[in-house]
Steps between C-alpha positions, in 0.01 A plus 500: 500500500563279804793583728639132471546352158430113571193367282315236609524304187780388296596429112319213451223474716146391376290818587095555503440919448233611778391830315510724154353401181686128518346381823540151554745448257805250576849548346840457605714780580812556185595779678493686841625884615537528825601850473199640340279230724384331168461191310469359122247214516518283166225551316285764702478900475586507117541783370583634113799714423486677188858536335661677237683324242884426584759283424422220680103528399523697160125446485399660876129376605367415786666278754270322815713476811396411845558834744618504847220501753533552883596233726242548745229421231607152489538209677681155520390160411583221733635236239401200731106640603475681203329788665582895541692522834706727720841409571718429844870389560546169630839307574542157309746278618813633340470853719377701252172699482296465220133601321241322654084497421282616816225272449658164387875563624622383153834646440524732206858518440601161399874605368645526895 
């Protein structure tokens, strides 16, 4: 595990995974654990959980979930270029610093 516990990516980003058996998959992120370094991607790295009955599933089965996968196996996706990018800080006009693309400067966090 990483010293600092900052992600590069946040709840909600649209991510492409670079490697593992769902390369070049998109999905956005539904959850993120910056503790453990990981990420849950909607839709990618499912997995099946096998589960004995119980109250709240008296029949058990199998259940597909997505699993958490690194961070550093994926990558964000500019929403204005569309393309996989890195990402730098830049000041808008308000002061604050916010998610930008490095190859079209589109800003990536439109909230601020």
């Amino acid at each position: 595990m990483s010293v600092s516990n900052k992600l590069h990516v946040k709840k909600g980003d649209t991510v492409v995974v670079l490697s593992g058996k769902d390369k070049g998959k998109t999905g956005k992120i539904i959850e993120a654990l910056p503790k453990k370094d990981k990420i849950v991607v909607e839709g990618v790295n499912k997995v099946k959980r096998h589960t004995k009955p119980s109250q709240k599933m008296p029949q058990g089965g199998i259940i597909v979930k997505e699993a958490a996968l690194h961070a550093s196996n994926v990558m964000v996706v500019c929403p204005e270029c569309g393309k996989a990018t890195r990402v730098k800080k830049t000041a808008v006009a308000s002061g604050a610093f916010v998610r930008a693309c490095k190859k079209c400067n589109g800003i990536i966090d439109k909230d601020k």
